[in-house]
N, CA, C and O atoms as a CHARMM CRD file, in Angstrom:
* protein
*
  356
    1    1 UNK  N     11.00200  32.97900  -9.26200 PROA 1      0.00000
    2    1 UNK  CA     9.93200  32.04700  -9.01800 PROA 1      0.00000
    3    1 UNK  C      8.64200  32.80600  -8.72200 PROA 1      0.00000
    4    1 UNK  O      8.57000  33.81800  -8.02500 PROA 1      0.00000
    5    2 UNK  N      7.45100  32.07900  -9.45000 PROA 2      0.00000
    6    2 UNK  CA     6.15800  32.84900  -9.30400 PROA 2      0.00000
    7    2 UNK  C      5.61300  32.18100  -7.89600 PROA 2      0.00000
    8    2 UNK  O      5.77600  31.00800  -7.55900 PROA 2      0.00000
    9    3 UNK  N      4.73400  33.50400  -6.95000 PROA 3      0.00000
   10    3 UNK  CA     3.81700  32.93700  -5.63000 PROA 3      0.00000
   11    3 UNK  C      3.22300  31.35900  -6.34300 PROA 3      0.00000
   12    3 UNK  O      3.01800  30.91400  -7.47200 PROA 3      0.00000
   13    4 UNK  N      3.13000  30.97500  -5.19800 PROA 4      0.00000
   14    4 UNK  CA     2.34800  29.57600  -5.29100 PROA 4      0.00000
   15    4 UNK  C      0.75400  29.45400  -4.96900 PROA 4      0.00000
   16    4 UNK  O     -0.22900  28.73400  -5.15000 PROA 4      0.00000
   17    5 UNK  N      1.31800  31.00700  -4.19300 PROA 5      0.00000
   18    5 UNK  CA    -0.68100  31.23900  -3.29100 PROA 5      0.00000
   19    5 UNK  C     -1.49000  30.93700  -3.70500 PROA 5      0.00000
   20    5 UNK  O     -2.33300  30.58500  -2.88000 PROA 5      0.00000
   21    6 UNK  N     -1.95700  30.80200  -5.33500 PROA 6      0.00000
   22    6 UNK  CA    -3.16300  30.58600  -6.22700 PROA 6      0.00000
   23    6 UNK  C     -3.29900  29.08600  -6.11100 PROA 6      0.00000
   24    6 UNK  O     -4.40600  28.62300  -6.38400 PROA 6      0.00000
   25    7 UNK  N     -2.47900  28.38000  -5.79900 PROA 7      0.00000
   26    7 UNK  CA    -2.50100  26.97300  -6.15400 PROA 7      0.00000
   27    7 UNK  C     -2.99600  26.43000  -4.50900 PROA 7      0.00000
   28    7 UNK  O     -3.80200  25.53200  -4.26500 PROA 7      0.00000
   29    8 UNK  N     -2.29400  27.21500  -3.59000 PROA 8      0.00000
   30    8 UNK  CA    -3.26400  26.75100  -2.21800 PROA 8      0.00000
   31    8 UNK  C     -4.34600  26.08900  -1.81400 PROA 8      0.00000
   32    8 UNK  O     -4.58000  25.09100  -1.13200 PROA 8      0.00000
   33    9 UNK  N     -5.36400  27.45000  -2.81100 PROA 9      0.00000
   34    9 UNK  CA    -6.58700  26.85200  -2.96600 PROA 9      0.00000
   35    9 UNK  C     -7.22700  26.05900  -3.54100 PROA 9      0.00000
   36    9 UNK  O     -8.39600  25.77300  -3.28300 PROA 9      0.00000
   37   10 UNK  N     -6.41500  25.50400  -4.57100 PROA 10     0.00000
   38   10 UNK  CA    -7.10000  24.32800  -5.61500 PROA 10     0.00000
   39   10 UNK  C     -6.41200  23.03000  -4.46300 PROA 10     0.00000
   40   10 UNK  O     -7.19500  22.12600  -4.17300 PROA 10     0.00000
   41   11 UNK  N     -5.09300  22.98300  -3.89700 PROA 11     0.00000
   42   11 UNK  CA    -4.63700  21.98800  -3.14500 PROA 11     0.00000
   43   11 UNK  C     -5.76400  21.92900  -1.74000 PROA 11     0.00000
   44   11 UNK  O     -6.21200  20.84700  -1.36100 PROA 11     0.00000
   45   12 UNK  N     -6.10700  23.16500  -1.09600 PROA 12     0.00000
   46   12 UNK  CA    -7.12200  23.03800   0.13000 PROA 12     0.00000
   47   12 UNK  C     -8.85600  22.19900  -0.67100 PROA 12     0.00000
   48   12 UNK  O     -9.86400  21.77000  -0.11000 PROA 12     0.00000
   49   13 UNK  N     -8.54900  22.27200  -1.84500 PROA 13     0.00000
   50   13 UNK  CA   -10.11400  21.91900  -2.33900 PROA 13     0.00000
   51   13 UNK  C    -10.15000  20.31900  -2.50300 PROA 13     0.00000
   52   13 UNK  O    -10.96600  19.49600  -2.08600 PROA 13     0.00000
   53   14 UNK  N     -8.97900  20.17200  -3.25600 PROA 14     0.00000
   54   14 UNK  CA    -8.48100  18.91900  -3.71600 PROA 14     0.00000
   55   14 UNK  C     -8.19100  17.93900  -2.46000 PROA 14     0.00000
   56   14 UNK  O     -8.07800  16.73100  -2.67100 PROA 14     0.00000
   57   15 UNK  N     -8.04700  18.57700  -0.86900 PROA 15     0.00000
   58   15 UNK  CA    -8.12300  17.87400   0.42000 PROA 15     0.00000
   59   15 UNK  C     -9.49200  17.81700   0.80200 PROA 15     0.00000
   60   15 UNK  O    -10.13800  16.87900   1.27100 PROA 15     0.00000
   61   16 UNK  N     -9.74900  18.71900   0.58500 PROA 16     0.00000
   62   16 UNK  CA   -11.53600  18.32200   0.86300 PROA 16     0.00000
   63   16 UNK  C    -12.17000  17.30900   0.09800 PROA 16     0.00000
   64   16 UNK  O    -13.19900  16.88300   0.62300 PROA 16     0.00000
   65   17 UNK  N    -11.78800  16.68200  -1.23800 PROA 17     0.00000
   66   17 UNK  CA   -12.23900  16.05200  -2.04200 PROA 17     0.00000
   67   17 UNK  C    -11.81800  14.81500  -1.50600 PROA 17     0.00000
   68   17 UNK  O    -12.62400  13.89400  -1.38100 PROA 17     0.00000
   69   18 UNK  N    -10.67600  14.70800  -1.19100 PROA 18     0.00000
   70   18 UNK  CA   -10.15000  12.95700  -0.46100 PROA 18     0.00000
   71   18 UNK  C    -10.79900  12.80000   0.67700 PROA 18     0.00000
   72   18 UNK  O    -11.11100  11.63700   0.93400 PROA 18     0.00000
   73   19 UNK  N    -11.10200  13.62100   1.44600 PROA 19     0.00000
   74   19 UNK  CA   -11.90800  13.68800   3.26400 PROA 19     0.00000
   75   19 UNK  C    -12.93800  13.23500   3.03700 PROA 19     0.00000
   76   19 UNK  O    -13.21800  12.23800   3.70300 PROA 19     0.00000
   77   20 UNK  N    -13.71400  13.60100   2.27800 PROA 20     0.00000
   78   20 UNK  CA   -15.37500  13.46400   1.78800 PROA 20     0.00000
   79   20 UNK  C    -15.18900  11.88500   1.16900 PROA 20     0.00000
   80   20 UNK  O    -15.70400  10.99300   1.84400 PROA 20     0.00000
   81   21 UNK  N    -14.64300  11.58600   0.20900 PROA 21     0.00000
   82   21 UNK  CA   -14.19700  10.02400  -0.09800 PROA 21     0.00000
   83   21 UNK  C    -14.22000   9.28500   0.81800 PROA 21     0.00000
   84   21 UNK  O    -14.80800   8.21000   0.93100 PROA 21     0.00000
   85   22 UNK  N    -13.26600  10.09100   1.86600 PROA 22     0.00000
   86   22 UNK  CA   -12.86600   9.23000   2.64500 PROA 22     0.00000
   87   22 UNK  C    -13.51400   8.73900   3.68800 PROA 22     0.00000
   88   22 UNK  O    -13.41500   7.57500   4.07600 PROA 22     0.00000
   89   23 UNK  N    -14.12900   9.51000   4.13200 PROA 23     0.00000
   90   23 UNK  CA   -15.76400   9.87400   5.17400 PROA 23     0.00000
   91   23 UNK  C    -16.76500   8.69400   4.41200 PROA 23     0.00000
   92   23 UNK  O    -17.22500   7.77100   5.08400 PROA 23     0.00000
   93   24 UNK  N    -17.02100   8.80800   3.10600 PROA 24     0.00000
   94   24 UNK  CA   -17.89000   8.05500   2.26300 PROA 24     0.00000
   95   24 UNK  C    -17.78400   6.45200   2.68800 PROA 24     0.00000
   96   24 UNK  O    -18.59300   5.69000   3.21800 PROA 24     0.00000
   97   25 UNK  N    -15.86600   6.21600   2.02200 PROA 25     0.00000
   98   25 UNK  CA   -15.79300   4.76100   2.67800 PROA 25     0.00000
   99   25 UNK  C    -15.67400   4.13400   3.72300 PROA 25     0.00000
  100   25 UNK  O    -15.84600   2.92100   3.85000 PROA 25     0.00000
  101   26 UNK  N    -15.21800   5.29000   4.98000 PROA 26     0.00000
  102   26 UNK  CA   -15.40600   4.89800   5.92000 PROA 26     0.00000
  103   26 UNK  C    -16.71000   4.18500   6.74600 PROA 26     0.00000
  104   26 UNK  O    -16.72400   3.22500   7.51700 PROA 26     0.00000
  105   27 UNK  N    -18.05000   5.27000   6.14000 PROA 27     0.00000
  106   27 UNK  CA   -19.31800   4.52400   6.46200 PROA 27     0.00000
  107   27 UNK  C    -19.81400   3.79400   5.88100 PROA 27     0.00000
  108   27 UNK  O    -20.83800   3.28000   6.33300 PROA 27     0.00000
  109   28 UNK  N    -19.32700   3.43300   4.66400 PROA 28     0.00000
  110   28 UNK  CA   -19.72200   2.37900   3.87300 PROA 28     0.00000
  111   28 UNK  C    -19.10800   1.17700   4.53000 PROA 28     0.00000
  112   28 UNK  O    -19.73400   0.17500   4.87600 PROA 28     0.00000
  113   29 UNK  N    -17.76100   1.38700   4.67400 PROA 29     0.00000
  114   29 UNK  CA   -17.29200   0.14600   5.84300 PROA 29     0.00000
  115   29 UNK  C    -17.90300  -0.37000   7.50300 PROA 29     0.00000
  116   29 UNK  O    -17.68700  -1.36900   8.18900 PROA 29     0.00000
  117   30 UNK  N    -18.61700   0.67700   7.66600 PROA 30     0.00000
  118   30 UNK  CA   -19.48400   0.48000   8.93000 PROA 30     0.00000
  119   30 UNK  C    -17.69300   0.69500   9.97300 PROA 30     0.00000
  120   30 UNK  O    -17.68900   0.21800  11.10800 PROA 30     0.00000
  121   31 UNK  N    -16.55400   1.29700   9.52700 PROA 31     0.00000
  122   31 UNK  CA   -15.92300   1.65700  10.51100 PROA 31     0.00000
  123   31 UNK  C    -16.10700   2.34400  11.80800 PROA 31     0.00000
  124   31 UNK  O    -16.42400   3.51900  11.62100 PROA 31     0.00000
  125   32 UNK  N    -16.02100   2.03100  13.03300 PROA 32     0.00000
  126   32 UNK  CA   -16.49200   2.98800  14.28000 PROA 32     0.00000
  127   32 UNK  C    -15.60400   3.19600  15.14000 PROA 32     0.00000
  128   32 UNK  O    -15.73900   3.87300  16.15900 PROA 32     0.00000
  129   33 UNK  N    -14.55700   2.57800  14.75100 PROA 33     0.00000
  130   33 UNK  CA   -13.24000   2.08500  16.11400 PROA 33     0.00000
  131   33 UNK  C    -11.68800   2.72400  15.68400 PROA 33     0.00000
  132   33 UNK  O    -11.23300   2.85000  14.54700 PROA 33     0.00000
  133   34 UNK  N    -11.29000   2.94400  16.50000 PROA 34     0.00000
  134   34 UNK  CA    -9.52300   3.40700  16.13800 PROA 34     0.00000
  135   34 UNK  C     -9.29100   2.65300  14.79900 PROA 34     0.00000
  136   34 UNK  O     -9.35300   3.04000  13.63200 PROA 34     0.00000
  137   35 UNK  N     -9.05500   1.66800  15.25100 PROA 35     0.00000
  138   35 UNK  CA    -8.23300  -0.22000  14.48000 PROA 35     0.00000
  139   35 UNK  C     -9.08500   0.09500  13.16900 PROA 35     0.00000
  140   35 UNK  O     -8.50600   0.28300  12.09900 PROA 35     0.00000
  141   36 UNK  N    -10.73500   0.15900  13.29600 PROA 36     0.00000
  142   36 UNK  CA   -11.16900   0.06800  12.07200 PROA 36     0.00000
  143   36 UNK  C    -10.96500   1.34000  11.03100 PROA 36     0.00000
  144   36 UNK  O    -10.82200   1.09300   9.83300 PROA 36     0.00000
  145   37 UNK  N    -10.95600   2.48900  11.43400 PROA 37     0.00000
  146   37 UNK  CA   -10.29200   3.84800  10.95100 PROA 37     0.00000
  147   37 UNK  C     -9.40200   3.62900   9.96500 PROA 37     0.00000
  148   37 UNK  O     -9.54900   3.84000   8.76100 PROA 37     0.00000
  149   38 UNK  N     -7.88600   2.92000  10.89600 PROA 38     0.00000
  150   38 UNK  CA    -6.61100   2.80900  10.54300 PROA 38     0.00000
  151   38 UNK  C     -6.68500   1.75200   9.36500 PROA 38     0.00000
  152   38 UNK  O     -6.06000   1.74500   8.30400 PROA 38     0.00000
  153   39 UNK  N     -7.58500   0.90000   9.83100 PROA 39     0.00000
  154   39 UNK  CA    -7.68800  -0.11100   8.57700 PROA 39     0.00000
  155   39 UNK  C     -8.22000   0.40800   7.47000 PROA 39     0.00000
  156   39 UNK  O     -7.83600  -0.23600   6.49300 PROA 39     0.00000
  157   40 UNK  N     -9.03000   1.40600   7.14800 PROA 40     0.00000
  158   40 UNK  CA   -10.13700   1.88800   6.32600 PROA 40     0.00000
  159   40 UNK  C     -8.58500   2.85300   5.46700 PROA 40     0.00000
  160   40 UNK  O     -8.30800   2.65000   4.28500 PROA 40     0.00000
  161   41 UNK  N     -8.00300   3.56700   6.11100 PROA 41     0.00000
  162   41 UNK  CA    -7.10100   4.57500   5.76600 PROA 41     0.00000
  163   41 UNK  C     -6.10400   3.74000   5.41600 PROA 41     0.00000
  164   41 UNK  O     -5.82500   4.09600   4.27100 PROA 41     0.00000
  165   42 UNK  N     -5.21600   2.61400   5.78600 PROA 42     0.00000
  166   42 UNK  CA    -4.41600   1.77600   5.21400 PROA 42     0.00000
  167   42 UNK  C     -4.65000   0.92400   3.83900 PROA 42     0.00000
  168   42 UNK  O     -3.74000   0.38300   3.21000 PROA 42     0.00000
  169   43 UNK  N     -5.98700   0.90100   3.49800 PROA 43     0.00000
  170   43 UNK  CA    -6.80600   0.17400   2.97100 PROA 43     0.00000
  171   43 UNK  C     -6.66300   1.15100   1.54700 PROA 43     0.00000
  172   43 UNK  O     -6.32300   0.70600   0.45100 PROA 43     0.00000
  173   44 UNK  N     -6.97200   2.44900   1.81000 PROA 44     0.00000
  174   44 UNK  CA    -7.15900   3.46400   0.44000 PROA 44     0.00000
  175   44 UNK  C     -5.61000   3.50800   0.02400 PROA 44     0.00000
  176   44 UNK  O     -5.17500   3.44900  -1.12600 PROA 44     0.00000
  177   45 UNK  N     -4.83700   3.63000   1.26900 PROA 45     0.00000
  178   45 UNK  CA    -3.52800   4.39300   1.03300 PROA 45     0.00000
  179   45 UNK  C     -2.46000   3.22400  -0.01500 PROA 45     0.00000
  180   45 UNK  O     -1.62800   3.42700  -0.89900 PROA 45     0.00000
  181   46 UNK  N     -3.02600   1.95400   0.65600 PROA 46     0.00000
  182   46 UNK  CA    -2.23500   0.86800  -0.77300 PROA 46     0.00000
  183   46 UNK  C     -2.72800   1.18800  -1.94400 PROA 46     0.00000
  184   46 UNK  O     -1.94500   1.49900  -2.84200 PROA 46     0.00000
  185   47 UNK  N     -4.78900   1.16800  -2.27700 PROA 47     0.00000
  186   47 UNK  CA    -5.40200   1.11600  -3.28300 PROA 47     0.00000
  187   47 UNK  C     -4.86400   1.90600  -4.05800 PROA 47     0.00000
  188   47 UNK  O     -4.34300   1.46600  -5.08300 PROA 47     0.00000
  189   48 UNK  N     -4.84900   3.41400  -3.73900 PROA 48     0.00000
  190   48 UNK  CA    -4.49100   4.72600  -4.33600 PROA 48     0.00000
  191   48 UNK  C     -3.22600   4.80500  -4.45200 PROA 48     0.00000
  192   48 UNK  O     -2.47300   4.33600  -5.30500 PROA 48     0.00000
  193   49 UNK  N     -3.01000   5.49700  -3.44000 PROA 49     0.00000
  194   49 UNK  CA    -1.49000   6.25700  -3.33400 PROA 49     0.00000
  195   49 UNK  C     -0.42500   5.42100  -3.67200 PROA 49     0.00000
  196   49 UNK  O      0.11000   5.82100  -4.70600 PROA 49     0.00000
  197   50 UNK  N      0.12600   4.36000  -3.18300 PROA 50     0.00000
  198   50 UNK  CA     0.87000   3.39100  -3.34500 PROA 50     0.00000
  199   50 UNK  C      1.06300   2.94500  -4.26700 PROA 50     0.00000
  200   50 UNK  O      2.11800   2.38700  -4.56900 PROA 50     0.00000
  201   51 UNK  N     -0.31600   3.12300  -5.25700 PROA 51     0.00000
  202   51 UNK  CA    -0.64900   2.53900  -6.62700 PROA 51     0.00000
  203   51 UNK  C      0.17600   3.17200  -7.77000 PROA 51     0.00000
  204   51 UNK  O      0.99100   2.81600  -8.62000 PROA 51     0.00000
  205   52 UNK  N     -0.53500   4.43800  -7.29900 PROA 52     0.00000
  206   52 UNK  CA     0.01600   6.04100  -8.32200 PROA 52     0.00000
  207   52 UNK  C      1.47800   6.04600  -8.03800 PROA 52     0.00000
  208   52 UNK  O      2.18800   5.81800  -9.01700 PROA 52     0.00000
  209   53 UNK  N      2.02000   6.24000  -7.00600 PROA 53     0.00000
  210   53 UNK  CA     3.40100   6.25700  -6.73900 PROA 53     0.00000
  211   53 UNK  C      4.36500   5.31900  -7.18100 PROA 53     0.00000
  212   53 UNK  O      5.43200   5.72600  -7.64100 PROA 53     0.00000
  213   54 UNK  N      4.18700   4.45800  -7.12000 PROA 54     0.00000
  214   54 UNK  CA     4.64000   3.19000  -7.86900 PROA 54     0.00000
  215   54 UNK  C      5.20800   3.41300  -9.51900 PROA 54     0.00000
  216   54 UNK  O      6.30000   3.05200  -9.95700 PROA 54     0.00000
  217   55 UNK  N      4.01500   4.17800 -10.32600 PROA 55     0.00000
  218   55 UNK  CA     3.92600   4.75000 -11.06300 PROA 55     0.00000
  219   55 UNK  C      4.90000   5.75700 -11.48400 PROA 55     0.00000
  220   55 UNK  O      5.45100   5.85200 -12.58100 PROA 55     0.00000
  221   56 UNK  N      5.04800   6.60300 -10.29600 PROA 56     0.00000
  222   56 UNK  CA     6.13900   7.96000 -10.38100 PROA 56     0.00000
  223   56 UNK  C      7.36000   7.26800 -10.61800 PROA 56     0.00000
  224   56 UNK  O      8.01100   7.32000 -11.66200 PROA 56     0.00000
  225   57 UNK  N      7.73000   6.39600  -9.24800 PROA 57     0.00000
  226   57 UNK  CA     8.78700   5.71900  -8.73500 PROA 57     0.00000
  227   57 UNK  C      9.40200   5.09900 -10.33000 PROA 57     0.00000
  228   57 UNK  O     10.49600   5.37000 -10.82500 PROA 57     0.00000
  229   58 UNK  N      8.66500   4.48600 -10.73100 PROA 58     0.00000
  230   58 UNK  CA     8.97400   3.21400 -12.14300 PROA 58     0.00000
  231   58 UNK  C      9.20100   4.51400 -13.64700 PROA 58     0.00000
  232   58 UNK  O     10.07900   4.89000 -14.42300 PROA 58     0.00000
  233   59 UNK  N      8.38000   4.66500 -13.46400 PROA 59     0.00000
  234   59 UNK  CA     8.62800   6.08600 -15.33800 PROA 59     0.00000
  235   59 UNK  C      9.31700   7.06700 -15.23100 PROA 59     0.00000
  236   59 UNK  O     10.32400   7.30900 -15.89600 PROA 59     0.00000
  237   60 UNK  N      8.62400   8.03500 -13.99400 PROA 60     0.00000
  238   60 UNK  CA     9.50700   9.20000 -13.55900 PROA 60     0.00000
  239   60 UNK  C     11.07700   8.68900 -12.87900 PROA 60     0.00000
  240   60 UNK  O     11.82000   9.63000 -12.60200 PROA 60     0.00000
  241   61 UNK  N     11.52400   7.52300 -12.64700 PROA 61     0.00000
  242   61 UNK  CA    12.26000   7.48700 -12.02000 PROA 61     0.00000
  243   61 UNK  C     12.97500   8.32100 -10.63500 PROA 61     0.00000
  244   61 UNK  O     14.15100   8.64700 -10.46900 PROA 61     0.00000
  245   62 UNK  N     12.02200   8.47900  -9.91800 PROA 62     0.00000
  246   62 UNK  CA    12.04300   9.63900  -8.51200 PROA 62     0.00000
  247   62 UNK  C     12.83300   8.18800  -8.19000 PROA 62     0.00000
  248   62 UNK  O     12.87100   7.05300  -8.66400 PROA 62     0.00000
  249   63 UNK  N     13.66600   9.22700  -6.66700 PROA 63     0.00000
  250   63 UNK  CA    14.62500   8.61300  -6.05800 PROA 63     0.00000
  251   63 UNK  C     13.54100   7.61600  -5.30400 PROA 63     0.00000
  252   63 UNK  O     12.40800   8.09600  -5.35500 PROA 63     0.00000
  253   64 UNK  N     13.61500   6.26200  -4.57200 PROA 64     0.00000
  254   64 UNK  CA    12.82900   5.83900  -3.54100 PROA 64     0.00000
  255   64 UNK  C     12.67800   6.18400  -2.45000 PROA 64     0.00000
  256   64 UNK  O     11.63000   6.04700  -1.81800 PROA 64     0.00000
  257   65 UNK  N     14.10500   6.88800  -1.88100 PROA 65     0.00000
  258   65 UNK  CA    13.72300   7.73000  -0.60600 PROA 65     0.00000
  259   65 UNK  C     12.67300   8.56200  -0.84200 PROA 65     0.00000
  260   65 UNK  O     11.79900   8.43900   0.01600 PROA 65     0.00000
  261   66 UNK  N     12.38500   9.53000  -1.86300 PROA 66     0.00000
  262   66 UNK  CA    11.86000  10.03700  -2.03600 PROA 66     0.00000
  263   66 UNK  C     10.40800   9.56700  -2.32700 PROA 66     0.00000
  264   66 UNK  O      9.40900  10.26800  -2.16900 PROA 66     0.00000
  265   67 UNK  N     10.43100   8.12700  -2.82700 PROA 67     0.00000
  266   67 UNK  CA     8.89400   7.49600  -2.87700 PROA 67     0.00000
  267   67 UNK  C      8.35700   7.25200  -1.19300 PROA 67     0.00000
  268   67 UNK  O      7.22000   7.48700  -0.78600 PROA 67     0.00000
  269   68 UNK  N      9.29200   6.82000  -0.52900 PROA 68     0.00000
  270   68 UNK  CA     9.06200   6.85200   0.52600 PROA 68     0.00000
  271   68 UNK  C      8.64100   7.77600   1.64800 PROA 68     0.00000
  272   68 UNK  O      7.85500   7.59500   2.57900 PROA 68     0.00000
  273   69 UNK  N      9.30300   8.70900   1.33800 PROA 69     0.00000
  274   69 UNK  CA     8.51700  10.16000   1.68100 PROA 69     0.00000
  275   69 UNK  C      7.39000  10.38000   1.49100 PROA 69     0.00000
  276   69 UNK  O      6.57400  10.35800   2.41200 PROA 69     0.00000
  277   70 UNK  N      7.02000  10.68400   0.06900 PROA 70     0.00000
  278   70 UNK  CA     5.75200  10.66300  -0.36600 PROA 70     0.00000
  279   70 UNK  C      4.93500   9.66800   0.21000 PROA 70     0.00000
  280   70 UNK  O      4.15500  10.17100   1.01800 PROA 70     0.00000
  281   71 UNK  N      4.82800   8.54400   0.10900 PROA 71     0.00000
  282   71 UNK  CA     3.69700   7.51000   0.48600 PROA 71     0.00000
  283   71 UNK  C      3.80600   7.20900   2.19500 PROA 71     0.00000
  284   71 UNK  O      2.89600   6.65800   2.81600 PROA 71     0.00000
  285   72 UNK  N      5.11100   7.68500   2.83200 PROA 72     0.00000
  286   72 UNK  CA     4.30600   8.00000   4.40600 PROA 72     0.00000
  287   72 UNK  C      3.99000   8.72100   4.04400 PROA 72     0.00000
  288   72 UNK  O      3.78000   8.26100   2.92200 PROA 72     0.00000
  289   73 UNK  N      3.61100   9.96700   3.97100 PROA 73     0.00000
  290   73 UNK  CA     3.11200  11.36300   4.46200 PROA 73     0.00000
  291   73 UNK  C      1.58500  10.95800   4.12800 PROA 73     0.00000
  292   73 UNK  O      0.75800  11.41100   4.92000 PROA 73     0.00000
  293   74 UNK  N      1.08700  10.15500   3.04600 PROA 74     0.00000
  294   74 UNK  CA    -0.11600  10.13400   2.61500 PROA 74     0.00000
  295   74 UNK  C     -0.74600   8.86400   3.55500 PROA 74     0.00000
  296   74 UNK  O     -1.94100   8.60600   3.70300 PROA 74     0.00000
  297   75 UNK  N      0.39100   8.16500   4.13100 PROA 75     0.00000
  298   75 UNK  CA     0.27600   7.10200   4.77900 PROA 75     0.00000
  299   75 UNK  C     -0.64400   7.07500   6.23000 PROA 75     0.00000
  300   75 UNK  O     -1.53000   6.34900   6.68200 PROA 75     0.00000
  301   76 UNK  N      0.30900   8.65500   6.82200 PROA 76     0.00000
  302   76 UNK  CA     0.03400   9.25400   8.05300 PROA 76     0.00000
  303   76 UNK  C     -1.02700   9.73100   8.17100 PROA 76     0.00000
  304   76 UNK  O     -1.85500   9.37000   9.00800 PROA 76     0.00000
  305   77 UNK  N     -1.22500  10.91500   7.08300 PROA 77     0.00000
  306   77 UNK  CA    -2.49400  11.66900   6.91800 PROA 77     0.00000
  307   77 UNK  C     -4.00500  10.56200   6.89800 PROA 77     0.00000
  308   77 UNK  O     -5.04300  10.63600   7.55600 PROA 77     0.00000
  309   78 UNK  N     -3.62100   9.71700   5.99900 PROA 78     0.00000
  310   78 UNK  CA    -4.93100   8.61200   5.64700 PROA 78     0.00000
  311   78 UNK  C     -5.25400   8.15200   7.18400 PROA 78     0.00000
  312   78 UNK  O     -6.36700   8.36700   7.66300 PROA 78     0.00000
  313   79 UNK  N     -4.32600   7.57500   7.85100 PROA 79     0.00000
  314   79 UNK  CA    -4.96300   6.82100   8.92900 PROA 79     0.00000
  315   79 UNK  C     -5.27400   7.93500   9.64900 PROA 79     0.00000
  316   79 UNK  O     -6.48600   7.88600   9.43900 PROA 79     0.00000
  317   80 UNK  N     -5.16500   8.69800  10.18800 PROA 80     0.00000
  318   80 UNK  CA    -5.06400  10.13700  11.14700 PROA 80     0.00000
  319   80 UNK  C     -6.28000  10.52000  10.62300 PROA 80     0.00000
  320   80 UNK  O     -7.13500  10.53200  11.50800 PROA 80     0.00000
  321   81 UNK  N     -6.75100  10.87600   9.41400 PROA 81     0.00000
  322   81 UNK  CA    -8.37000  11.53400   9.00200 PROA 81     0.00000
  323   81 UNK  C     -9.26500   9.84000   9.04000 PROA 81     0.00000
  324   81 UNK  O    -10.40600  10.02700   9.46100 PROA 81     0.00000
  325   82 UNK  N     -9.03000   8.47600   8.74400 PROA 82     0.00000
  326   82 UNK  CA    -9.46400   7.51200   9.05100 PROA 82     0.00000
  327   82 UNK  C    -10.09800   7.39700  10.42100 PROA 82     0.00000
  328   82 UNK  O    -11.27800   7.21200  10.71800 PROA 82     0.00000
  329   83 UNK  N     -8.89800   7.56900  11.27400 PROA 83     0.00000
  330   83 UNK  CA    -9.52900   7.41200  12.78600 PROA 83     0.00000
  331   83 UNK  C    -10.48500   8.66600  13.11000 PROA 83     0.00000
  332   83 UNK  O    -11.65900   8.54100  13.45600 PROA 83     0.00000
  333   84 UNK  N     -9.89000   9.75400  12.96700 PROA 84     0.00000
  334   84 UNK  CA   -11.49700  10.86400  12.80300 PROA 84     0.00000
  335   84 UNK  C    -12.53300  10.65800  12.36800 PROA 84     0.00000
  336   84 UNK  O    -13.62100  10.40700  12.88600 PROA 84     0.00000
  337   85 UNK  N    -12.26200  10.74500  11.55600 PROA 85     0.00000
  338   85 UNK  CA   -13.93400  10.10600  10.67200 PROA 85     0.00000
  339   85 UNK  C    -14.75800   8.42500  11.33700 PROA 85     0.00000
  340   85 UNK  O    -15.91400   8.00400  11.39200 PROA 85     0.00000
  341   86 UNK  N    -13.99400   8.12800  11.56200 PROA 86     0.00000
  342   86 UNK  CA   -14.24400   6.57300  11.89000 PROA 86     0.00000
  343   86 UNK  C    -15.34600   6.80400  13.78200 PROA 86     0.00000
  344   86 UNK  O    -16.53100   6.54200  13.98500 PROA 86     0.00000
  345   87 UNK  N    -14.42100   7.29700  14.64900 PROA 87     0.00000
  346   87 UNK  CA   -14.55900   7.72400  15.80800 PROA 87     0.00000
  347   87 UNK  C    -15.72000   8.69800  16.12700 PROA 87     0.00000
  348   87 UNK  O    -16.47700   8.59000  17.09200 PROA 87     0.00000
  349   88 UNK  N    -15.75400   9.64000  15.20300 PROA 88     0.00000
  350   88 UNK  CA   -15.96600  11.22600  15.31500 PROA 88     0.00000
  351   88 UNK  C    -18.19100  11.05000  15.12300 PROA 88     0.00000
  352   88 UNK  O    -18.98500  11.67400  14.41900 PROA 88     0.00000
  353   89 UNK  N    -18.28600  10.49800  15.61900 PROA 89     0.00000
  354   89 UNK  CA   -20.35300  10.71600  15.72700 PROA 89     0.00000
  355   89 UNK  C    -20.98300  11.77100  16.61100 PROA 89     0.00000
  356   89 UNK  O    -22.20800  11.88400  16.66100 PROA 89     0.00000
């Protein structure tokens, strides 16, 4: 198996790219509060992630535990950088 190290950095860039989105809709929502954060981040995480995955889940046929995995983790992360961003002035 080849290092993965090179790909780090396109994945650390590609997180910066959802934060900044995410920062975007957050003030576009006039979010300022925990609740509104979590809502803002629950809000993308159906639009998007849930969307795309769905996707995997149905063609790729991935296991659902395994969809489930995937869409908490993006679930967690969303509200968790939501309430930062939301809070954070």
């Amino acid at each position: 198996m080849k290092a993965t190290t090179p790909w780090m950095v396109v994945g650390f860039i590609g997180h910066q790219v959802i934060a900044l989105a995410l920062a975007v809709i957050v003030s576009l929502a006039g979010a300022t509060t925990v609740l509104g954060g979590i809502a803002v981040g629950v809000l993308v995480w159906i639009g998007f992630v849930v969307t795309l995955e769905v996707g995997e889940l149905i063609w790729e046929k991935i296991p659902f535990r395994l969809f489930l995995i995937r869409v908490g983790g993006h679930l967690v992360a969303l509200s968790v950088a939501g309430v930062i961003l939301a809070v954070w002035r």
